[in-house]
C-alpha positions, 0 to 999 in steps of 0.5 A: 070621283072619291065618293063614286070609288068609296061606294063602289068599294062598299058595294064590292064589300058589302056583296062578298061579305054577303056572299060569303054568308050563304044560307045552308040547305038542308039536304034530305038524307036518310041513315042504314044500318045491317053493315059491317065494316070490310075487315080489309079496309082500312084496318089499323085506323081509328076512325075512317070518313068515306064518300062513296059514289058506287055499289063497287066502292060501297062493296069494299068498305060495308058487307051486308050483316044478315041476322034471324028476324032482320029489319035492318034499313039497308039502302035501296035497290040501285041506290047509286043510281041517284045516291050516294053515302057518306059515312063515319068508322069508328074502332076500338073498344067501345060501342059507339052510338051515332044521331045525325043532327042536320046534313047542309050544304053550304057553298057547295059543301056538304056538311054532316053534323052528328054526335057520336056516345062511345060506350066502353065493352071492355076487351072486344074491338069494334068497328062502328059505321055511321051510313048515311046516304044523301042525293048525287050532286056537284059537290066540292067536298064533305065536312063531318062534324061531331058535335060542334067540332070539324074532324074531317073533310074529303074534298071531291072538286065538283065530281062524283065520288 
């Protein structure tokens, strides 16, 4: 009967640290840039992490920023459809210059793995956004990691955003 308990433990061990040592997937994703920041949304924050899940939420945040000889990559036609956008806002007085380094998913998480080279510009103020867009999923949230570091996760309990 011991022995019958003690491997029925080390099984139950055995599988949950299993279990918890998911594998991640990676995620196709793709990164959009020719948007600028809503000067309403907001405002006074350092830096700001965002799920967005529809064209209406999108249109709150980000404005499309049209210049002469424009190529920016800007999300496609009905995108929401099956996308949707996790993004980084960063303020203040440098110029930041992001790189995805991987977007996983681990455990139902998605988890977006960036750096993130602030250059100084002196006195004017920026607002900066990291704009990538993954595949719609039931997810449980999204971590955002700079560089090894976790700086914020939003948790969204399986739904859309």
């Amino acid at each position: 009967m011991k022995t019958e308990v003690f491997f029925a433990l080390s099984a139950a061990v055995c599988c949950c640290a299993w279990a918890e040592a998911a594998e991640p997937v990676q995620l196709k994703f793709d990164t959009h840039d020719g948007y600028f920041v809503s000067n309403k949304f907001e405002p006074n924050a350092a830096e700001s992490y965002v799920v967005i899940g529809s064209q209406e939420q999108f249109d709150q945040v980000f404005g499309a920023a049209f210049v002469m000889g424009d190529r920016s990559h800007r999300l496609p036609q009905k995108a929401f459809d099956t996308l949707m956008v996790i993004a980084v806002v960063k303020r203040g007085k440098a110029m930041v210059e992001y790189k995805v380094r991987a977007v996983e998913l681990v455990d139902g998480v998605v988890q977006l793995h960036y750096t993130a080279d602030r250059k100084p510009q002196g006195s004017a103020e920026f607002a900066r956004p990291l704009i990538v867009s993954i595949p719609k999923g039931d997810y449980r949230a999204v971590r955002f990691i700079e560089g090894k570091q976790p700086v914020n996760t939003r948790e969204l309990g399986g739904k859309q955003p």
